[in-house]
mmCIF file of the N, C-alpha and C atoms, coordinates in Angstrom:
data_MODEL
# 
_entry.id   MODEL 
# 
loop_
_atom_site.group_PDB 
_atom_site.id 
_atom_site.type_symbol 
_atom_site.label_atom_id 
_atom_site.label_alt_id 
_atom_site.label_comp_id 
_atom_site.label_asym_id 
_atom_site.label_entity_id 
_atom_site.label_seq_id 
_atom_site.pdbx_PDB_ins_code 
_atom_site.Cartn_x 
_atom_site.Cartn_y 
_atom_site.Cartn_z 
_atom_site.occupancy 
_atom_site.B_iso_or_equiv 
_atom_site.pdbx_formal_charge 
_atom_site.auth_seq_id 
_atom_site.auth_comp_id 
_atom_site.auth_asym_id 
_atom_site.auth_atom_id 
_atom_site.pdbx_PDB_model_num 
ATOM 1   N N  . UNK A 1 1  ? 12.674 -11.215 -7.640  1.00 0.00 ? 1  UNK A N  1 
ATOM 2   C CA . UNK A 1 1  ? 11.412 -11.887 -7.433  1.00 0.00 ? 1  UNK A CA 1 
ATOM 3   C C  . UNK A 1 1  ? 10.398 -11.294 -8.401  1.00 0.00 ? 1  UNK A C  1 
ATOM 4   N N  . UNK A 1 2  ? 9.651  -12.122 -8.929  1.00 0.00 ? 2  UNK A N  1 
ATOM 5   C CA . UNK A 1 2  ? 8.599  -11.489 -9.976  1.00 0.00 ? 2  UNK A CA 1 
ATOM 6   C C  . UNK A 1 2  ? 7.092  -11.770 -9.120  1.00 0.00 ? 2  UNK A C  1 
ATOM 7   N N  . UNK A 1 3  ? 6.579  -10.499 -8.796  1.00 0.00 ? 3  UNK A N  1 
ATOM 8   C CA . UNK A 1 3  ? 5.387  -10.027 -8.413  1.00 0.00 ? 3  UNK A CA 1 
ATOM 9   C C  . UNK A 1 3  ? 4.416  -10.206 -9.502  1.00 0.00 ? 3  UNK A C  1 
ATOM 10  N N  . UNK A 1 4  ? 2.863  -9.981  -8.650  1.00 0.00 ? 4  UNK A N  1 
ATOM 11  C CA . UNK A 1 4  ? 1.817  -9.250  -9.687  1.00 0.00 ? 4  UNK A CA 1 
ATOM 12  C C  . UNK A 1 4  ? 2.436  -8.129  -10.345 1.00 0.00 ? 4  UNK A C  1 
ATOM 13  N N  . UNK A 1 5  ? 2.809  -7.150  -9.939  1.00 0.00 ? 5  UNK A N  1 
ATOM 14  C CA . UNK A 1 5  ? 3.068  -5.481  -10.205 1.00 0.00 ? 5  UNK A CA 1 
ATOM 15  C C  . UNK A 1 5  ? 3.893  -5.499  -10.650 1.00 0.00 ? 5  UNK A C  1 
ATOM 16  N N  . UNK A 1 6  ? 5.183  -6.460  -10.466 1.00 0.00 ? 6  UNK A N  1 
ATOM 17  C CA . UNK A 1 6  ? 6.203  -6.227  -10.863 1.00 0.00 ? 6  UNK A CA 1 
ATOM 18  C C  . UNK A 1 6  ? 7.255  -6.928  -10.638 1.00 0.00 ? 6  UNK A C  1 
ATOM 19  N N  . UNK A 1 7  ? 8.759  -6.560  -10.866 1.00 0.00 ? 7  UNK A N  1 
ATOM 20  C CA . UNK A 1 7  ? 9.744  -7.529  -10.232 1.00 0.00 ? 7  UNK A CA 1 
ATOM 21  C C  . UNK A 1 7  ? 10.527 -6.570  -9.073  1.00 0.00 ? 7  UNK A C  1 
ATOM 22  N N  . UNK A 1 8  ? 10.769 -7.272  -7.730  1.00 0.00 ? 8  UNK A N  1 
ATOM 23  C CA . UNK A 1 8  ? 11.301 -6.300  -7.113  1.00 0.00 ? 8  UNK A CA 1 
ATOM 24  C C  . UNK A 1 8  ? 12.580 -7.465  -6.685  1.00 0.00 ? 8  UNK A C  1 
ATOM 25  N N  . UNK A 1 9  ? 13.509 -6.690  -6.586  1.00 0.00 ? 9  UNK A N  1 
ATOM 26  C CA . UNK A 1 9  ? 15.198 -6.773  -6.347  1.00 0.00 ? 9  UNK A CA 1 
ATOM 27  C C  . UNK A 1 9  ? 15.091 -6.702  -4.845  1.00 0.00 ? 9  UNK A C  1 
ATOM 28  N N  . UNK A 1 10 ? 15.421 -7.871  -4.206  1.00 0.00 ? 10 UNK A N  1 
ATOM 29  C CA . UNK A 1 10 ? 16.330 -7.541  -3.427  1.00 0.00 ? 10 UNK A CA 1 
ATOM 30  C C  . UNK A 1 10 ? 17.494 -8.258  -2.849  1.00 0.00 ? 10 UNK A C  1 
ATOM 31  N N  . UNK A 1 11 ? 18.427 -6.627  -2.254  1.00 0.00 ? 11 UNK A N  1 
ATOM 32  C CA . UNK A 1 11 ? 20.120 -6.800  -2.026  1.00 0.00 ? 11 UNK A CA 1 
ATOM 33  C C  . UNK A 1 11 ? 20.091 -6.873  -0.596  1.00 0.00 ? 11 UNK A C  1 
ATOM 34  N N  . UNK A 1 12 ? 20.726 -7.939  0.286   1.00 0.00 ? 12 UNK A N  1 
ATOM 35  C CA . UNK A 1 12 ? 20.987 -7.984  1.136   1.00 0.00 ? 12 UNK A CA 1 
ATOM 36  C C  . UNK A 1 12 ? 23.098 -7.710  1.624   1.00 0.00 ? 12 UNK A C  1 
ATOM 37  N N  . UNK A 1 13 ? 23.347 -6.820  2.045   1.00 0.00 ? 13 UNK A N  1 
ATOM 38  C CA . UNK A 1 13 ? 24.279 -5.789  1.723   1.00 0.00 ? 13 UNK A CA 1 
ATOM 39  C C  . UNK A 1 13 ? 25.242 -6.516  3.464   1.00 0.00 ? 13 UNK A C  1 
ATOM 40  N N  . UNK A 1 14 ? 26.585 -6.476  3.380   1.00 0.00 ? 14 UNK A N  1 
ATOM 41  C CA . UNK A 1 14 ? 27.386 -6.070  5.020   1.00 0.00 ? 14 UNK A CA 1 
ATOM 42  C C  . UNK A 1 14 ? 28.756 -5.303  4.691   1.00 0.00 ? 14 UNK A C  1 
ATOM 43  N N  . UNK A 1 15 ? 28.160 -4.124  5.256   1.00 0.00 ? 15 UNK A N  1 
ATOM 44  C CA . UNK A 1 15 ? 29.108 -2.964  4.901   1.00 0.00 ? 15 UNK A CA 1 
ATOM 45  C C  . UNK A 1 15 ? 30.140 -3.452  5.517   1.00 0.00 ? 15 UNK A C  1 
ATOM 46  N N  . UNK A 1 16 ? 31.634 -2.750  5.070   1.00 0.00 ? 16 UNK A N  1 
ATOM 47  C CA . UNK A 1 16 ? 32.692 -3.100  6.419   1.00 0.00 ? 16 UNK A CA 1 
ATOM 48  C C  . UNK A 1 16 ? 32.336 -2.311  7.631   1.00 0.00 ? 16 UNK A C  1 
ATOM 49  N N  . UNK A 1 17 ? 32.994 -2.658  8.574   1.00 0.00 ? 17 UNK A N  1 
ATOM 50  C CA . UNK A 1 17 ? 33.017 -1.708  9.983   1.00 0.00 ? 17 UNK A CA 1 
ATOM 51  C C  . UNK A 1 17 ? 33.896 -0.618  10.122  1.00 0.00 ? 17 UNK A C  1 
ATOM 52  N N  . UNK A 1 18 ? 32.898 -0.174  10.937  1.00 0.00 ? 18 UNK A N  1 
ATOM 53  C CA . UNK A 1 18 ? 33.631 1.483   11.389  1.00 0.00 ? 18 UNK A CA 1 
ATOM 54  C C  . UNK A 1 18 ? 34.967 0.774   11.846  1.00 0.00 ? 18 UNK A C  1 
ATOM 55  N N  . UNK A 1 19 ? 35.735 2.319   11.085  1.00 0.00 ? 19 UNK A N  1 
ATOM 56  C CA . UNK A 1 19 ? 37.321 2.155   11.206  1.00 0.00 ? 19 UNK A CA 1 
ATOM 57  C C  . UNK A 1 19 ? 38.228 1.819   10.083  1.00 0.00 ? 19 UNK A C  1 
ATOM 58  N N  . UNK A 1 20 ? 36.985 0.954   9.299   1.00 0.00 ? 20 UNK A N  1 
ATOM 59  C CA . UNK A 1 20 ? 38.241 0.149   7.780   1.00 0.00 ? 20 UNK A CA 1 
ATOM 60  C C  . UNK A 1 20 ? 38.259 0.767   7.258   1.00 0.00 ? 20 UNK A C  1 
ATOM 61  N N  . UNK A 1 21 ? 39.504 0.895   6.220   1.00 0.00 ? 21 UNK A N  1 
ATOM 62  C CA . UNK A 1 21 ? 40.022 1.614   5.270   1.00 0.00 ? 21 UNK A CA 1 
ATOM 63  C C  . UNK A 1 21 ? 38.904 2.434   4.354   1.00 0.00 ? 21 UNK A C  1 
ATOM 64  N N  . UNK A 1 22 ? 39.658 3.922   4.156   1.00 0.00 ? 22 UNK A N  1 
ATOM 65  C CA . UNK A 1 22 ? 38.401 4.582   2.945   1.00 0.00 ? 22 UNK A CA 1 
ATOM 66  C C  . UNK A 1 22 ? 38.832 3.845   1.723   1.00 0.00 ? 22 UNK A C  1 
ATOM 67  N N  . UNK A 1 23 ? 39.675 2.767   1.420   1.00 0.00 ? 23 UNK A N  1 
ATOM 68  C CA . UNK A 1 23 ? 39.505 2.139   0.156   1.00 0.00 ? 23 UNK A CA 1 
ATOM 69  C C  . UNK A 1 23 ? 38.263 1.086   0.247   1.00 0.00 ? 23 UNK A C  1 
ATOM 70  N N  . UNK A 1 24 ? 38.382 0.693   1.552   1.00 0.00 ? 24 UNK A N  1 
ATOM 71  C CA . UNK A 1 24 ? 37.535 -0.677  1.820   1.00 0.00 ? 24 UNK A CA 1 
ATOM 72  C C  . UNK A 1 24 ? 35.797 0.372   1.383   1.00 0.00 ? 24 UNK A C  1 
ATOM 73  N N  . UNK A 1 25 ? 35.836 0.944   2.162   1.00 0.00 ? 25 UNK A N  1 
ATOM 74  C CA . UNK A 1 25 ? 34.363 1.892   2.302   1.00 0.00 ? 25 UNK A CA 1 
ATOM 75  C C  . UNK A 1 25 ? 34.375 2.165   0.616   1.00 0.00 ? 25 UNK A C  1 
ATOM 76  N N  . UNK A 1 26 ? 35.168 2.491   -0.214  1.00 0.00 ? 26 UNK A N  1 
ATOM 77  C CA . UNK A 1 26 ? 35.322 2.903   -1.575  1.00 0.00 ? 26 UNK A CA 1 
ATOM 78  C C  . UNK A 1 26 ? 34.398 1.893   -2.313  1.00 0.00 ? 26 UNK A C  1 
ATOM 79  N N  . UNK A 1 27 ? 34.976 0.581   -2.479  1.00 0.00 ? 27 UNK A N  1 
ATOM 80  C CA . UNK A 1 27 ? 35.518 -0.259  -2.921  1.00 0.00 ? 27 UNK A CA 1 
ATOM 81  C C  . UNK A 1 27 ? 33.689 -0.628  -2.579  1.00 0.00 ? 27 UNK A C  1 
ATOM 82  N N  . UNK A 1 28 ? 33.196 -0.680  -1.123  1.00 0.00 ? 28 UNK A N  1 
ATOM 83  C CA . UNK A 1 28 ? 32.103 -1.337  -1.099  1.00 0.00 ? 28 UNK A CA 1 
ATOM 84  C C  . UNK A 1 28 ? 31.091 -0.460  -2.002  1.00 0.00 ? 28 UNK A C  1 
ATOM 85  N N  . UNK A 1 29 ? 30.859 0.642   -1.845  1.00 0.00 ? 29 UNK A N  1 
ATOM 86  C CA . UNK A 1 29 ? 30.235 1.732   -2.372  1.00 0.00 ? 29 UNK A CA 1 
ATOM 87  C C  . UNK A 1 29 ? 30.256 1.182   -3.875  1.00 0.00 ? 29 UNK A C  1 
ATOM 88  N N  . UNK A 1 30 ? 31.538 1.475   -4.525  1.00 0.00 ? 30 UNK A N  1 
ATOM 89  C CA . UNK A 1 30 ? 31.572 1.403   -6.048  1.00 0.00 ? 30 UNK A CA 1 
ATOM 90  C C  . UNK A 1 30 ? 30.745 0.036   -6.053  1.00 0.00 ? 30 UNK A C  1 
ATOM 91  N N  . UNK A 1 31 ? 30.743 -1.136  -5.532  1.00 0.00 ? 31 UNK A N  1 
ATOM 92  C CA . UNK A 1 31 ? 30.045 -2.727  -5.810  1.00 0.00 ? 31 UNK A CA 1 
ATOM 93  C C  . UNK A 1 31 ? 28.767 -2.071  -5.574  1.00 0.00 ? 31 UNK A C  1 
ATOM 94  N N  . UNK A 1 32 ? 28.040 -1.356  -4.696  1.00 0.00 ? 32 UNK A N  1 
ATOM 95  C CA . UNK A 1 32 ? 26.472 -1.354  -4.328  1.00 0.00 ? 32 UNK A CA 1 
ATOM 96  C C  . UNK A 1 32 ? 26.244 -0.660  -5.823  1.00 0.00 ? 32 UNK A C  1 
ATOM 97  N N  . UNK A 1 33 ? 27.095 0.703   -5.879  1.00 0.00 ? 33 UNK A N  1 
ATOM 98  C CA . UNK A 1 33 ? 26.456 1.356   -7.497  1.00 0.00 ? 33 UNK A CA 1 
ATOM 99  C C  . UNK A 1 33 ? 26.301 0.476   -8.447  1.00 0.00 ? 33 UNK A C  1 
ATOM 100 N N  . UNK A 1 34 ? 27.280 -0.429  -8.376  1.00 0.00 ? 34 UNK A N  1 
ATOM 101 C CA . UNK A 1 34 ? 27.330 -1.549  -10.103 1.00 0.00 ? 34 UNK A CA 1 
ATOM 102 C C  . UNK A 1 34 ? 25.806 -2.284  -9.747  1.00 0.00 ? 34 UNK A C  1 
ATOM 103 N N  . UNK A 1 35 ? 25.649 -3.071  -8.850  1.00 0.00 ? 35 UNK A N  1 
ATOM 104 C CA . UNK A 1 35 ? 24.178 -4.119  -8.301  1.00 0.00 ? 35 UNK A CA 1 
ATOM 105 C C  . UNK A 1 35 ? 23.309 -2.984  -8.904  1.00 0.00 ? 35 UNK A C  1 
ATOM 106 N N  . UNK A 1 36 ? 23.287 -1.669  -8.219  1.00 0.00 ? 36 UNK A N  1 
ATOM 107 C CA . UNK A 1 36 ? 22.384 -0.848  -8.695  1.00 0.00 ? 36 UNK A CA 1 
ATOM 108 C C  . UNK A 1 36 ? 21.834 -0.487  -9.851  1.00 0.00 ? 36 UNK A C  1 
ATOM 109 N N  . UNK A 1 37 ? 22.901 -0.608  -10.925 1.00 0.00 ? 37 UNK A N  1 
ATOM 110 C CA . UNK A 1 37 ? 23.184 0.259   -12.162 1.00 0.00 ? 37 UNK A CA 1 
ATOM 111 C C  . UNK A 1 37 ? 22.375 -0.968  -12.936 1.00 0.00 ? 37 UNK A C  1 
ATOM 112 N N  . UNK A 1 38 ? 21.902 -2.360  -12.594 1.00 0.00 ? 38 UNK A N  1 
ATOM 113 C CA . UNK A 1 38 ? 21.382 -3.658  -13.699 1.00 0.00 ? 38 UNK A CA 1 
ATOM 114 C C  . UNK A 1 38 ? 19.748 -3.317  -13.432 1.00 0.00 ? 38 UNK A C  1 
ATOM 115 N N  . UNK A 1 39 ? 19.729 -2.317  -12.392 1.00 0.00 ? 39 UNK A N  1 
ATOM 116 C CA . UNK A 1 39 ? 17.699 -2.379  -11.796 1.00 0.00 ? 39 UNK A CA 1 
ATOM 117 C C  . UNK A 1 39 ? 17.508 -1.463  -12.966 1.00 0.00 ? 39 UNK A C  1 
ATOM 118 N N  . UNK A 1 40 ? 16.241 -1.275  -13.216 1.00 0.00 ? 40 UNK A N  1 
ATOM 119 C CA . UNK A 1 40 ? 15.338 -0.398  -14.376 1.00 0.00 ? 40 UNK A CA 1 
ATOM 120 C C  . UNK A 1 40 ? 14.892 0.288   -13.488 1.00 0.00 ? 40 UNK A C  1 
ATOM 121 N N  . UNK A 1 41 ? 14.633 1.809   -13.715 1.00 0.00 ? 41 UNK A N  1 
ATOM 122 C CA . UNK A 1 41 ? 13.633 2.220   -12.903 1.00 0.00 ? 41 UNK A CA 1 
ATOM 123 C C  . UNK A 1 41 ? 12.538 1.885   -12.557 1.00 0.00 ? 41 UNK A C  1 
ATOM 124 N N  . UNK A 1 42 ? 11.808 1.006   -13.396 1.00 0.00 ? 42 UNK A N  1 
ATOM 125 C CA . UNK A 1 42 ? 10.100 0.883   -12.983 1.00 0.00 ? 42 UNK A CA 1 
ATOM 126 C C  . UNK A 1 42 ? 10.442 -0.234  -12.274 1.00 0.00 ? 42 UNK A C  1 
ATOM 127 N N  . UNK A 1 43 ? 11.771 -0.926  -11.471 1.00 0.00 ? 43 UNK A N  1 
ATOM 128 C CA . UNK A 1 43 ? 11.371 -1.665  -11.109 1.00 0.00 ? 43 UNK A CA 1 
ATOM 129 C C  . UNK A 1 43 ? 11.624 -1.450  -9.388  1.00 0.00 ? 43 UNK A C  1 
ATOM 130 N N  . UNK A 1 44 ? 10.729 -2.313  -8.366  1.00 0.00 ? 44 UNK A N  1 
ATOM 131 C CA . UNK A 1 44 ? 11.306 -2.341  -6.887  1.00 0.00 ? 44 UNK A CA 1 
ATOM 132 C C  . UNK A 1 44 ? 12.428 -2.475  -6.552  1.00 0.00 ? 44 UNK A C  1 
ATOM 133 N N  . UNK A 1 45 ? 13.083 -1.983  -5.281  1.00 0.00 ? 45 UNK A N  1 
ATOM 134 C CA . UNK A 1 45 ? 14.267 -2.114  -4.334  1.00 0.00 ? 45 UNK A CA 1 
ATOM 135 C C  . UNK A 1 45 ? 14.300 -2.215  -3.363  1.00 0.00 ? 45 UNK A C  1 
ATOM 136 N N  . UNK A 1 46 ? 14.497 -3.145  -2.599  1.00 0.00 ? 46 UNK A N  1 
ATOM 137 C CA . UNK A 1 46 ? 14.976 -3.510  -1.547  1.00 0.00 ? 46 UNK A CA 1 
ATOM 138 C C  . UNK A 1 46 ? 16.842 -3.621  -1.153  1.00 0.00 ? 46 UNK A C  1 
ATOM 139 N N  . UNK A 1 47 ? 16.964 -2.561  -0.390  1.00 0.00 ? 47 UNK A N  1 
ATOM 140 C CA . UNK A 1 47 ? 18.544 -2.631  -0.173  1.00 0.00 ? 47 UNK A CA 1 
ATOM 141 C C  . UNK A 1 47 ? 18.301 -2.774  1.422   1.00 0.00 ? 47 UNK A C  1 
ATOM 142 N N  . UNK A 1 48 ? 18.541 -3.823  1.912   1.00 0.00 ? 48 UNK A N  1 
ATOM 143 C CA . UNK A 1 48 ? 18.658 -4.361  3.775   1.00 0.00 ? 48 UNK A CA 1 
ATOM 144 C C  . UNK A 1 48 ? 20.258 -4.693  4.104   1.00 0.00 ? 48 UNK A C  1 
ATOM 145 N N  . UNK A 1 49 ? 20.287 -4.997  4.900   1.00 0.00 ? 49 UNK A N  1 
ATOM 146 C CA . UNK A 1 49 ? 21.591 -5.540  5.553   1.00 0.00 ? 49 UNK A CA 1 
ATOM 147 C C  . UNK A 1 49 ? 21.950 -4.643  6.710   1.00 0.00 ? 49 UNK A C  1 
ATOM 148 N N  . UNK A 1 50 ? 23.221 -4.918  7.028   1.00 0.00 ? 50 UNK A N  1 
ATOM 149 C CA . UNK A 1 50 ? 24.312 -4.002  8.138   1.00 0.00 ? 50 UNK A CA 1 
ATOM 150 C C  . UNK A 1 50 ? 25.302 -3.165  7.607   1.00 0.00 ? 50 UNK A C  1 
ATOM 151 N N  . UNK A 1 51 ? 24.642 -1.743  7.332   1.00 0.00 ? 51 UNK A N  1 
ATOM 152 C CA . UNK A 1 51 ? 25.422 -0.950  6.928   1.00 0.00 ? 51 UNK A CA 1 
ATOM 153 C C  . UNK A 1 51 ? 26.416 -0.350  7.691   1.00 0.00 ? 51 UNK A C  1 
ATOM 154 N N  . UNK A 1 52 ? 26.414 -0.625  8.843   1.00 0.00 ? 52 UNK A N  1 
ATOM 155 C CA . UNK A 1 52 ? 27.277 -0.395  10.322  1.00 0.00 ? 52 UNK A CA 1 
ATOM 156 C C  . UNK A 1 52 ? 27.317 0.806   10.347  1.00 0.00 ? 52 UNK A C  1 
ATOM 157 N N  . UNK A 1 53 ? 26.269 1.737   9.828   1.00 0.00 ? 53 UNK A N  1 
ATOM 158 C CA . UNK A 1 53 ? 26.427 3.128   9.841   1.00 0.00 ? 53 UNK A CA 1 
ATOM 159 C C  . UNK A 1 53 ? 25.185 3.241   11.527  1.00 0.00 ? 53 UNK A C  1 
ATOM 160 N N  . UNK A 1 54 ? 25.611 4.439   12.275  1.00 0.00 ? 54 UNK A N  1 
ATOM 161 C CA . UNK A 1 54 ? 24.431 4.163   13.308  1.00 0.00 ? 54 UNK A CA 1 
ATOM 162 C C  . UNK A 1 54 ? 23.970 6.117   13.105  1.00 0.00 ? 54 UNK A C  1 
ATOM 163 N N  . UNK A 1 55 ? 22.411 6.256   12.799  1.00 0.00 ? 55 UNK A N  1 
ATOM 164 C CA . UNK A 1 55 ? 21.882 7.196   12.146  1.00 0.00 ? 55 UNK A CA 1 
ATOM 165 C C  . UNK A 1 55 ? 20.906 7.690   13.639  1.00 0.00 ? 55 UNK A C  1 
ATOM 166 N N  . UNK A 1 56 ? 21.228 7.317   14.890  1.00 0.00 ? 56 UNK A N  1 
ATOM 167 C CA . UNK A 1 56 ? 20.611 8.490   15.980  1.00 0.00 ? 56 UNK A CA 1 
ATOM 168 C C  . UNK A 1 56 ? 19.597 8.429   15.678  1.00 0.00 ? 56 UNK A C  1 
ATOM 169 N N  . UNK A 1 57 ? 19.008 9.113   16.806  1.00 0.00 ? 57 UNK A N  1 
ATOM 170 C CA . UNK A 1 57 ? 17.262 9.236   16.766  1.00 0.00 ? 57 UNK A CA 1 
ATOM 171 C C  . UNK A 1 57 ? 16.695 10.674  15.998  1.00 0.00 ? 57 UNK A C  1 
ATOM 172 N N  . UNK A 1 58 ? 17.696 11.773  15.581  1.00 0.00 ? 58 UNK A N  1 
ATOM 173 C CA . UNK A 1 58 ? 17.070 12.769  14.761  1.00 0.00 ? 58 UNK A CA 1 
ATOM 174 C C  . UNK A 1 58 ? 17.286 12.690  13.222  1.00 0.00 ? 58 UNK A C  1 
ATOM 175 N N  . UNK A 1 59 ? 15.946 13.241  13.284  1.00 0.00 ? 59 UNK A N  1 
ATOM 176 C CA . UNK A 1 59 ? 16.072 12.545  11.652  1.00 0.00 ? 59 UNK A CA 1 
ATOM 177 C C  . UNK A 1 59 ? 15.837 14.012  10.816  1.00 0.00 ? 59 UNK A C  1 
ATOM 178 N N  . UNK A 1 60 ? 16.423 14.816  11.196  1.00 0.00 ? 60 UNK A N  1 
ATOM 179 C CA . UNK A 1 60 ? 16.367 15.852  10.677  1.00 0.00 ? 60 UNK A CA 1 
ATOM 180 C C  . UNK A 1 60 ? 16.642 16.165  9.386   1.00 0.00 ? 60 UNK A C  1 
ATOM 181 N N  . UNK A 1 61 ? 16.288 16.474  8.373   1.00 0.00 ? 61 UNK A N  1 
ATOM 182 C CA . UNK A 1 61 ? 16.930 16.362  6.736   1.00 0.00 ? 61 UNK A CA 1 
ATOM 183 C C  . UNK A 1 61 ? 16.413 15.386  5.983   1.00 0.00 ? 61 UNK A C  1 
ATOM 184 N N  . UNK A 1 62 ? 15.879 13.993  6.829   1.00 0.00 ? 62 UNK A N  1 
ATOM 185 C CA . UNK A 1 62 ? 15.695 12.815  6.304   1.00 0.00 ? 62 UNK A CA 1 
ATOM 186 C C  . UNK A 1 62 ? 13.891 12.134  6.528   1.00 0.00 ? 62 UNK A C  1 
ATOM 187 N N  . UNK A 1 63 ? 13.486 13.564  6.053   1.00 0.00 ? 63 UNK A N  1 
ATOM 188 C CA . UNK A 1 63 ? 11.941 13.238  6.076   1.00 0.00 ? 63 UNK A CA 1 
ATOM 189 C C  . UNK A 1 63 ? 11.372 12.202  4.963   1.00 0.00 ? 63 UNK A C  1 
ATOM 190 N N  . UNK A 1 64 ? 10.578 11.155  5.362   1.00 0.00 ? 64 UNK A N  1 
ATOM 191 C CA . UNK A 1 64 ? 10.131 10.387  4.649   1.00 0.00 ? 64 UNK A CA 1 
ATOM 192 C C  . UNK A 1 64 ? 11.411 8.855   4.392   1.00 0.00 ? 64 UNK A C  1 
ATOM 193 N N  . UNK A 1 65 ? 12.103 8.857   5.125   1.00 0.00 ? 65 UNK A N  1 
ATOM 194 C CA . UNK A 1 65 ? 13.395 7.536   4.874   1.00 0.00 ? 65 UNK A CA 1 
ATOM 195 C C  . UNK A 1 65 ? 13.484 7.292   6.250   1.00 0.00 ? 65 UNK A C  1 
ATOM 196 N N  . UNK A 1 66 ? 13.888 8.217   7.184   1.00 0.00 ? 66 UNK A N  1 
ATOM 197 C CA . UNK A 1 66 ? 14.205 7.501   8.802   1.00 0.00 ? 66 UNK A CA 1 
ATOM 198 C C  . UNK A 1 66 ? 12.765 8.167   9.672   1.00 0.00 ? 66 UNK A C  1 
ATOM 199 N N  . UNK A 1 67 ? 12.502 7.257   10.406  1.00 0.00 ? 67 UNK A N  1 
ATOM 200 C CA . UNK A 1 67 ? 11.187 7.526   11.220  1.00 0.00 ? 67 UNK A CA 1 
ATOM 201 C C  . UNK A 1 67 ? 11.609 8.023   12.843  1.00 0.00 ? 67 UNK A C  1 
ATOM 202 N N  . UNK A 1 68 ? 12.412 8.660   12.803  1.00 0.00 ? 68 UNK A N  1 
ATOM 203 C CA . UNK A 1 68 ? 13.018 8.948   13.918  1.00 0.00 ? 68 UNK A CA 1 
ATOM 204 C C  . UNK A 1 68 ? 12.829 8.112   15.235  1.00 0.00 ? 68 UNK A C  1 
ATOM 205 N N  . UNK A 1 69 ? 12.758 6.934   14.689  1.00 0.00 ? 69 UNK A N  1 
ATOM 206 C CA . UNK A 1 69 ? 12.270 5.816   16.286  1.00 0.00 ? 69 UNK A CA 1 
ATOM 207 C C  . UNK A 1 69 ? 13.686 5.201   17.039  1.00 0.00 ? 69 UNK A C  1 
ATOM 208 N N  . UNK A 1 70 ? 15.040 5.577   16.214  1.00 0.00 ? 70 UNK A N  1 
ATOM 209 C CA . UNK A 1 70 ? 16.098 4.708   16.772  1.00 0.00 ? 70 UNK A CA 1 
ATOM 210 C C  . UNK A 1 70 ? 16.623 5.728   18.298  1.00 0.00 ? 70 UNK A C  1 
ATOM 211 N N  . UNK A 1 71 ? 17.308 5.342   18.366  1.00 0.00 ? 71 UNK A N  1 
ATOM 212 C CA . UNK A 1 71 ? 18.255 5.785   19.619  1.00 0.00 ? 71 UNK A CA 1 
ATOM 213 C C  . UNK A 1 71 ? 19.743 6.117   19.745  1.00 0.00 ? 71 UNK A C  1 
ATOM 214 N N  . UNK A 1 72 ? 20.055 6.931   20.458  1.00 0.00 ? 72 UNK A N  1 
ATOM 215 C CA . UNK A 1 72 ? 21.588 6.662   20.492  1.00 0.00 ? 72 UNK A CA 1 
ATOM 216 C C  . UNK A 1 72 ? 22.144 8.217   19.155  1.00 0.00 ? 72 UNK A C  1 
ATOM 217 N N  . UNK A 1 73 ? 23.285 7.817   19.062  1.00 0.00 ? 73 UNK A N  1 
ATOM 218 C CA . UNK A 1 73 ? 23.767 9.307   18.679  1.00 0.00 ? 73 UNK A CA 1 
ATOM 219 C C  . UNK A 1 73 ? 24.686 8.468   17.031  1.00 0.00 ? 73 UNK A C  1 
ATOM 220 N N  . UNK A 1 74 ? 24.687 9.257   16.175  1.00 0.00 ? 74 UNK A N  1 
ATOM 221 C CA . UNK A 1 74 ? 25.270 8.985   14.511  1.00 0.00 ? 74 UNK A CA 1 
ATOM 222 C C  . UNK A 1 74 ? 26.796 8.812   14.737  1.00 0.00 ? 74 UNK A C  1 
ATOM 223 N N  . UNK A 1 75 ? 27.299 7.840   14.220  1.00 0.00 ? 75 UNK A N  1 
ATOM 224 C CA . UNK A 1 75 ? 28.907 7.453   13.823  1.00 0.00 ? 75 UNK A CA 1 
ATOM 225 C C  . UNK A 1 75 ? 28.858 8.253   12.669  1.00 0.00 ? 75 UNK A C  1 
ATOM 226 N N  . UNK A 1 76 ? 30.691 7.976   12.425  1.00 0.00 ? 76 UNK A N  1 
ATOM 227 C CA . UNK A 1 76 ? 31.200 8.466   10.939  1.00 0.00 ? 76 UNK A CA 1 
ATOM 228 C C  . UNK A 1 76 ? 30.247 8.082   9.974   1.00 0.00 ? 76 UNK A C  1 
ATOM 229 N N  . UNK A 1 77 ? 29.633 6.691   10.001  1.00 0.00 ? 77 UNK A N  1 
ATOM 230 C CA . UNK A 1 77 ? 29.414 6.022   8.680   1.00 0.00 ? 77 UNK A CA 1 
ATOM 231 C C  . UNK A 1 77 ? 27.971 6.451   8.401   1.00 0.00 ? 77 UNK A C  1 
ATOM 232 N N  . UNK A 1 78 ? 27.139 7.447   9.712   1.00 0.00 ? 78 UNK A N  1 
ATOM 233 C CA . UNK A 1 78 ? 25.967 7.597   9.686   1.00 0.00 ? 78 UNK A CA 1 
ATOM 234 C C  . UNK A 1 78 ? 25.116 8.051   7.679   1.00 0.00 ? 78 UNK A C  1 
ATOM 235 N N  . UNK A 1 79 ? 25.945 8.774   7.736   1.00 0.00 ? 79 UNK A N  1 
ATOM 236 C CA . UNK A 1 79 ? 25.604 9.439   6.100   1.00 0.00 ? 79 UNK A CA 1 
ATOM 237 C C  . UNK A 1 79 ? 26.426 8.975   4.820   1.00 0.00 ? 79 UNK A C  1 
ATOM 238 N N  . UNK A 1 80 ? 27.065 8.190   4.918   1.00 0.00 ? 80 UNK A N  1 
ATOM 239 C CA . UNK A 1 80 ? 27.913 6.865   3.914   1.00 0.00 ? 80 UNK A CA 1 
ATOM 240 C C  . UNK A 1 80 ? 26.655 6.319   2.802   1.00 0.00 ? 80 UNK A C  1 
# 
């Protein structure tokens, strides 16, 4: 999308689900880096979707990205 400020990207993403293969989890990963690798730095990002990762209500480590408002306790995929 081309803004006043700028152009900002955005990726609407659906991870596989907890449980699928670490090729599948591989495989998605390596595709998000490539989408990634065409942005410029000066430009916006938006990365949304269902990462099926579930990241708990402490947000310890992750000051300024998670607002510690969720609930519930982190899966495998929490840090994916």
């Amino acid at each position: 999308m081309v803004l006043d400020n700028g152009l900002l990207n955005l990726l609407t993403v659906y991870a596989p689900h907890l449980g699928k293969s670490e090729e599948e989890n591989r495989v998605f990963g390596m595709k998000c880096s490539i989408w990634l690798s065409f942005i410029l730095q000066n430009e916006m990002v938006v990365l949304a979707g269902d990462m099926n990762g579930h990241v708990g209500s402490n947000n310890a480590g992750y000051d300024g990205i998670h607002g510690g408002f969720w609930h519930g306790d982190k899966n495998a995929d929490s840090s994916r």
